[in-house]
OpenMM code with the backbone's topology and positions (N, CA, C; nanometers):
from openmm import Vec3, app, unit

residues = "UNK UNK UNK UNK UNK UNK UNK UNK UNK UNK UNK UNK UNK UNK UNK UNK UNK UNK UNK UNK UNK UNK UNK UNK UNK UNK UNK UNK UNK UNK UNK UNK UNK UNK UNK UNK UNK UNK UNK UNK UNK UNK UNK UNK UNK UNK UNK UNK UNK UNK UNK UNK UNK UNK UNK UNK UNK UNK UNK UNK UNK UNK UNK UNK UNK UNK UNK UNK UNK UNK UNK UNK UNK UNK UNK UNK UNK UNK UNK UNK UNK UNK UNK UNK UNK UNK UNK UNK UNK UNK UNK UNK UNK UNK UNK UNK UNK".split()
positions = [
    Vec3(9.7193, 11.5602, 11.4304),
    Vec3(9.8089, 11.6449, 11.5037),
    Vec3(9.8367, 11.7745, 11.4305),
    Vec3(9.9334, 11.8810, 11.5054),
    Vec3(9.9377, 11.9832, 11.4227),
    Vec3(10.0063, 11.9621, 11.2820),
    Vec3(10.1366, 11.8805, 11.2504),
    Vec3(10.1835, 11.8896, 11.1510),
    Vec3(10.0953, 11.8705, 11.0501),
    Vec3(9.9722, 11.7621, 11.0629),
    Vec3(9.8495, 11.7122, 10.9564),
    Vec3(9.7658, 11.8277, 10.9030),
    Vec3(9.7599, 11.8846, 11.0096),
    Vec3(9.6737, 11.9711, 10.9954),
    Vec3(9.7840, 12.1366, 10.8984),
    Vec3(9.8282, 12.1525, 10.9496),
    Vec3(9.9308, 12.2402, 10.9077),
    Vec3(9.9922, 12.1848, 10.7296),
    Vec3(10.0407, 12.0693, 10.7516),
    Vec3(10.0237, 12.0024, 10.5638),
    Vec3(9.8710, 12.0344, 10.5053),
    Vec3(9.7667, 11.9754, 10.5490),
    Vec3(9.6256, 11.9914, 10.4700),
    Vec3(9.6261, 12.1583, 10.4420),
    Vec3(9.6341, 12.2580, 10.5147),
    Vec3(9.6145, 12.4166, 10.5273),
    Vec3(9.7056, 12.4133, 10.4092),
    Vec3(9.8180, 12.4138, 10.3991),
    Vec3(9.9504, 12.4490, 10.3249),
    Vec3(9.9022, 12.3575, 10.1582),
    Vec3(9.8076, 12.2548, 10.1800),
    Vec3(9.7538, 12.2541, 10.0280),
    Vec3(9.6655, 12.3216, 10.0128),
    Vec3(9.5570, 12.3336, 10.0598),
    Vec3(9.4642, 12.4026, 10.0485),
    Vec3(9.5136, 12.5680, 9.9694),
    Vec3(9.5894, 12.6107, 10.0472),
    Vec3(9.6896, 12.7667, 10.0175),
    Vec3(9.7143, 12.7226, 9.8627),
    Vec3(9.7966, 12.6065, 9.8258),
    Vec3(9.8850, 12.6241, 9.7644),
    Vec3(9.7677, 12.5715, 9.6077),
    Vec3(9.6157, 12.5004, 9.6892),
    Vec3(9.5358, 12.5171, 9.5289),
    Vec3(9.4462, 12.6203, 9.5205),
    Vec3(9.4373, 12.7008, 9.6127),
    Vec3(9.4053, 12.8518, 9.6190),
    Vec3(9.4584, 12.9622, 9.6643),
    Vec3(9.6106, 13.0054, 9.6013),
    Vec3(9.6659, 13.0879, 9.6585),
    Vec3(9.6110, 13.1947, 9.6413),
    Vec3(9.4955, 13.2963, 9.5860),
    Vec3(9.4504, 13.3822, 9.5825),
    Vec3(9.3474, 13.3883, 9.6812),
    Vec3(9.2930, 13.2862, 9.7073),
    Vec3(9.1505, 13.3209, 9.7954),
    Vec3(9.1249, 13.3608, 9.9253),
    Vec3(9.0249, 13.4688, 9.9860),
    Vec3(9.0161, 13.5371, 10.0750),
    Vec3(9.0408, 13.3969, 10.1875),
    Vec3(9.0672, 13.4895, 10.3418),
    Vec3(9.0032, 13.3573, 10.4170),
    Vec3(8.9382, 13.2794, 10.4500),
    Vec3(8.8438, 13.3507, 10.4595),
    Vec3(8.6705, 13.2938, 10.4383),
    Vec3(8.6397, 13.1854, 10.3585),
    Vec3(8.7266, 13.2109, 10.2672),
    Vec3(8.7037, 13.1127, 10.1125),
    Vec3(8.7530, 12.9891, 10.1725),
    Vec3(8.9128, 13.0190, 10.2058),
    Vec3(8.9718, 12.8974, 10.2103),
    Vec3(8.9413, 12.8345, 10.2978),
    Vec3(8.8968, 12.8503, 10.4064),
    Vec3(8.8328, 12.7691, 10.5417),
    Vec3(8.7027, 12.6830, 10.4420),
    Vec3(8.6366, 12.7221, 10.3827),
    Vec3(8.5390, 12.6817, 10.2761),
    Vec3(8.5787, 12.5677, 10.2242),
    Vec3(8.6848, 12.6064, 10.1705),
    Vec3(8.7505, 12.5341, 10.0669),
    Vec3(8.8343, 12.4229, 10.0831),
    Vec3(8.8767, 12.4318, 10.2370),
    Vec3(8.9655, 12.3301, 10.2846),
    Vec3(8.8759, 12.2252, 10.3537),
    Vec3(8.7096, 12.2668, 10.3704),
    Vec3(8.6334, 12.1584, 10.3865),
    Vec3(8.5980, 12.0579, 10.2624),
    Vec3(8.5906, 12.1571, 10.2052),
    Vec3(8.5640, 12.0692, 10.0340),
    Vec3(8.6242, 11.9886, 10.0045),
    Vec3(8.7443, 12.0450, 10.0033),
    Vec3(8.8866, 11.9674, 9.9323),
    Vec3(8.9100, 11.8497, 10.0348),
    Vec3(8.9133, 11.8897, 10.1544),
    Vec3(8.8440, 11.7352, 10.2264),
    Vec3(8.7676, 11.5769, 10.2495),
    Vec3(8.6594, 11.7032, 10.2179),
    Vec3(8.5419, 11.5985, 10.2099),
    Vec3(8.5106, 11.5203, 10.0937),
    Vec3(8.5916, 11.5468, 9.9536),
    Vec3(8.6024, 11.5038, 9.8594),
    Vec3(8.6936, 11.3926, 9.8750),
    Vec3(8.7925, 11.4066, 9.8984),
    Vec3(8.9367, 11.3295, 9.9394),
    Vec3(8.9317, 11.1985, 9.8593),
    Vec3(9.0179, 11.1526, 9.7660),
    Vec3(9.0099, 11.0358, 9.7159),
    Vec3(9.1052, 10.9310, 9.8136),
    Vec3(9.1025, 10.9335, 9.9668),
    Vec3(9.2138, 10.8447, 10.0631),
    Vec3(9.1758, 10.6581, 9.9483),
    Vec3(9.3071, 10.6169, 9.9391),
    Vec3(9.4235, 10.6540, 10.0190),
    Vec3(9.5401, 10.7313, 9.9496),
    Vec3(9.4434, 10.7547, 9.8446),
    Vec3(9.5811, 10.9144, 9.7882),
    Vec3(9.6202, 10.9602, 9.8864),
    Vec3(9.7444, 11.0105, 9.8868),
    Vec3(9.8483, 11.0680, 9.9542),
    Vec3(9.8156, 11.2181, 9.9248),
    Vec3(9.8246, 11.2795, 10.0829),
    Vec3(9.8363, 11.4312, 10.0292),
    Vec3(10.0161, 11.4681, 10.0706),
    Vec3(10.0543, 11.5709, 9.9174),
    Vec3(10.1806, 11.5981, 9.9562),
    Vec3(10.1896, 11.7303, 9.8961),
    Vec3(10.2707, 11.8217, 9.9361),
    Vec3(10.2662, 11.9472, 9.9086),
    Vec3(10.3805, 11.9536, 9.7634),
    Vec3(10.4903, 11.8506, 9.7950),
    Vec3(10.5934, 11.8410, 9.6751),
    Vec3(10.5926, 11.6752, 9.6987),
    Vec3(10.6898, 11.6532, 9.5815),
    Vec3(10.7419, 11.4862, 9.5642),
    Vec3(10.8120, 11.4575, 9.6424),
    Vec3(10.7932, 11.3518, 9.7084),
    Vec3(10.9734, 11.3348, 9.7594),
    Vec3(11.0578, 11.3542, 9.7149),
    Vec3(11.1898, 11.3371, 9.7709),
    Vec3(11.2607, 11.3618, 9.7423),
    Vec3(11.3762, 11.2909, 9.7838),
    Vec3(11.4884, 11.1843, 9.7264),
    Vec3(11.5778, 11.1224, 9.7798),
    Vec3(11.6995, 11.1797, 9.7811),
    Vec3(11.7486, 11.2184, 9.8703),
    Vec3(11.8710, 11.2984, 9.8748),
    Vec3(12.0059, 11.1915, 9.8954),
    Vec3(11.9836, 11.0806, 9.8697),
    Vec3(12.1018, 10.9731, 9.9028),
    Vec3(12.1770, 10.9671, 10.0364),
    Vec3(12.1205, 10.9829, 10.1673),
    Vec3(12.1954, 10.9732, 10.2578),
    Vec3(12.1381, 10.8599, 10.3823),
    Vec3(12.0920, 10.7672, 10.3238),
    Vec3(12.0368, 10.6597, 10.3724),
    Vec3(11.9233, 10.6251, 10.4293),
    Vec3(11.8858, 10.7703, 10.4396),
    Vec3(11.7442, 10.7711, 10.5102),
    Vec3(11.6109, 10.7162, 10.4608),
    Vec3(11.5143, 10.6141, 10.4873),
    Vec3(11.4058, 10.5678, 10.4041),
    Vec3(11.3437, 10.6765, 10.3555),
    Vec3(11.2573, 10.6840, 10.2422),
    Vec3(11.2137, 10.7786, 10.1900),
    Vec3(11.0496, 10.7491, 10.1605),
    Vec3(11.0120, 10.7695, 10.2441),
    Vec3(10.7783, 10.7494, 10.1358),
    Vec3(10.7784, 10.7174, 10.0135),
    Vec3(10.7442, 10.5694, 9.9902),
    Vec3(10.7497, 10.6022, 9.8541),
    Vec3(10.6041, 10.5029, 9.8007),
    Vec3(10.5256, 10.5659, 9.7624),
    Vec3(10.3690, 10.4840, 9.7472),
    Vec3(10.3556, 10.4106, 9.6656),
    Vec3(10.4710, 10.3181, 9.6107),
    Vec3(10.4521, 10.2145, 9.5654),
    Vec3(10.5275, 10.0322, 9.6621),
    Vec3(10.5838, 10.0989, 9.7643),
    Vec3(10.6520, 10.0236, 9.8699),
    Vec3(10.5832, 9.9345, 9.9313),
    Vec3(10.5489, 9.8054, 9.9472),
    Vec3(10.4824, 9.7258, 9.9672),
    Vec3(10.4098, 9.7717, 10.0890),
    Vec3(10.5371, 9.8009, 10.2098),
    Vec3(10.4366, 9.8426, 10.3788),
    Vec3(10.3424, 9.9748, 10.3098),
    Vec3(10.3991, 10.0746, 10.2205),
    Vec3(10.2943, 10.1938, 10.2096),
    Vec3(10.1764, 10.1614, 10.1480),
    Vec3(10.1536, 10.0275, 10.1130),
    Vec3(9.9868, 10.0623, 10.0484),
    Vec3(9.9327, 10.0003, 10.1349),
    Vec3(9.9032, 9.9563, 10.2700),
    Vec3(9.8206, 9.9389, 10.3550),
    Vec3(9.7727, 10.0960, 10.4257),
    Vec3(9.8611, 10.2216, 10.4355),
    Vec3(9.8429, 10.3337, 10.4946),
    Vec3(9.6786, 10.3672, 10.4232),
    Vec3(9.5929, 10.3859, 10.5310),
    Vec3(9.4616, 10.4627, 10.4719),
    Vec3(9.4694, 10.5677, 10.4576),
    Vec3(9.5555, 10.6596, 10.5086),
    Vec3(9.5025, 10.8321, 10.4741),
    Vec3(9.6262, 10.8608, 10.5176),
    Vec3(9.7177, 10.8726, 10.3667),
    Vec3(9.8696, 10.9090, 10.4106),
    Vec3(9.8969, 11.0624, 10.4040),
    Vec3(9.9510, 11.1356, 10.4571),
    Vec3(9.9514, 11.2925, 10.4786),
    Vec3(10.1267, 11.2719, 10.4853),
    Vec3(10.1805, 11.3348, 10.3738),
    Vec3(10.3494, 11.3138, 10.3430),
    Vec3(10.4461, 11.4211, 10.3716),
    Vec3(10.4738, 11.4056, 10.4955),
    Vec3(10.5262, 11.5209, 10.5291),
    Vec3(10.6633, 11.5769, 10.3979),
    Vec3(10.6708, 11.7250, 10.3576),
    Vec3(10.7619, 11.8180, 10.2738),
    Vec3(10.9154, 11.7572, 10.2596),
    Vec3(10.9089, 11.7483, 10.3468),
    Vec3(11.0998, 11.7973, 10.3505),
    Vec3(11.1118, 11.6512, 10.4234),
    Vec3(11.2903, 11.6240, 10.3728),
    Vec3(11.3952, 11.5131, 10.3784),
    Vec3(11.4111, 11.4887, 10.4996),
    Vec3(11.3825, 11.3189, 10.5471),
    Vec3(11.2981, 11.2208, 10.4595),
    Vec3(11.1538, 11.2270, 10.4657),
    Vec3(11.1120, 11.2367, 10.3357),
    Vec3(10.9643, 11.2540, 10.3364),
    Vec3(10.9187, 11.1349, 10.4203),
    Vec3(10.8202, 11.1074, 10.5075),
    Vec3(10.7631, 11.0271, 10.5896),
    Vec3(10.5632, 11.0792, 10.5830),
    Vec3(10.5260, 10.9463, 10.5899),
    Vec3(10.3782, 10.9531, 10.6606),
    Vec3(10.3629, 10.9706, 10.7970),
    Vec3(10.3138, 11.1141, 10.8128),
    Vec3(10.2732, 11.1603, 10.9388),
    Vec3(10.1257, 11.1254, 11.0143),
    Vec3(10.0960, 11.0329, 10.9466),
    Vec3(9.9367, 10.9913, 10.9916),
    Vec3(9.9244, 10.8093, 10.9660),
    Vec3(10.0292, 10.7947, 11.0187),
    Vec3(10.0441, 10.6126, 11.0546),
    Vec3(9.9387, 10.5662, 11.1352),
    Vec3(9.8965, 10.6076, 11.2103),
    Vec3(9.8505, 10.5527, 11.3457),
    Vec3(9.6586, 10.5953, 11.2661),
    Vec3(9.6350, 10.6568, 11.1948),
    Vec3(9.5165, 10.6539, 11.1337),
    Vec3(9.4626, 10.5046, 11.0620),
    Vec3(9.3919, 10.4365, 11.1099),
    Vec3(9.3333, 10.3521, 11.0892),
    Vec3(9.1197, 10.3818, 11.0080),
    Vec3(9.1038, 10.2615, 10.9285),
    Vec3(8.9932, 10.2824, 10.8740),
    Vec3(8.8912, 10.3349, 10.9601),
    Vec3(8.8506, 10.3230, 11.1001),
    Vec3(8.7711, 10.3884, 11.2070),
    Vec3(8.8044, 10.5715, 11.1904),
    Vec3(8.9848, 10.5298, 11.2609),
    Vec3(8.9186, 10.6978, 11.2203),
    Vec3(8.8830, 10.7658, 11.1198),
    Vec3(8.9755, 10.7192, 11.0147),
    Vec3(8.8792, 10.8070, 10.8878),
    Vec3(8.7732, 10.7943, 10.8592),
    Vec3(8.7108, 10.7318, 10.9166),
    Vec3(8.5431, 10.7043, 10.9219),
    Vec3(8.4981, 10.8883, 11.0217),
    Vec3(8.5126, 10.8532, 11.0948),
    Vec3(8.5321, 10.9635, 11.1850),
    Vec3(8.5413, 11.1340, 11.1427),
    Vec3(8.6844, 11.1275, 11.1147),
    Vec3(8.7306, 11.2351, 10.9912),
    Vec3(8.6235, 11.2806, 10.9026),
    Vec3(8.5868, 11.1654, 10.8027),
    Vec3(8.5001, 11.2265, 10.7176),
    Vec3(8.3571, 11.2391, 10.7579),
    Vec3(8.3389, 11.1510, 10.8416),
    Vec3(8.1772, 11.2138, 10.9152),
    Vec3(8.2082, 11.3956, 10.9601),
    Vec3(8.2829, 11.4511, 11.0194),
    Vec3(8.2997, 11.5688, 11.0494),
    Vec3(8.3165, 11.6493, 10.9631),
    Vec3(8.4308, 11.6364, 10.8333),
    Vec3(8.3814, 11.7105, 10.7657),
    Vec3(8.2871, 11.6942, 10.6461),
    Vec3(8.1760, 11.5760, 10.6575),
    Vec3(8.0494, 11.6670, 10.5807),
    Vec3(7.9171, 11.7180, 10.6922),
] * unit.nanometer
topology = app.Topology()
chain = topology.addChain("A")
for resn in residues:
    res = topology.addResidue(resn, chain)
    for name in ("N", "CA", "C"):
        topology.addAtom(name, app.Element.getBySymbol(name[0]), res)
């Protein structure tokens, strides 16, 4: 969805903040297609702000079944790519190589 996609761009930026566009469209295939899933991509750490809300946290028993967790920024950090199962990332990474 867009937010996934919009997190992946926003790393990509943030491990090449200098590079033309060209580059980074390049680069955001790479950084892709490399992907060590089920590493988590996150732009910052979570973050628990104490107000009861569950928080992502990748050592949580339900979070290590997630195959390709994409952690959304800001409070409460959550996995925005639940519904990704081993098929699709099969999928995923057929496209981008």
């Amino acid at each position: 969805g867009g937010v996934n996609i919009n997190i992946a761009v926003a790393l990509v930026l943030q491990l090449y903040p200098t590079a033309c566009p060209a580059s980074l469209l390049r680069k955001f295939f790479l950084v892709f297609k490399s992907w060590r899933w089920p590493n988590p991509v996150m732009l910052t750490k979570p973050h628990d702000a104490n107000l009861g809300l569950p928080v992502w946290n990748a050592y949580h028993v339900s979070n290590a079944r997630q195959v390709a967790p994409i952690i959304t920024p800001a409070y409460p950090a959550m996995n925005s790519t639940l519904s990704v199962s081993r098929q699709t990332l099969q999928i995923l990474h057929e496209e981008f190589c």
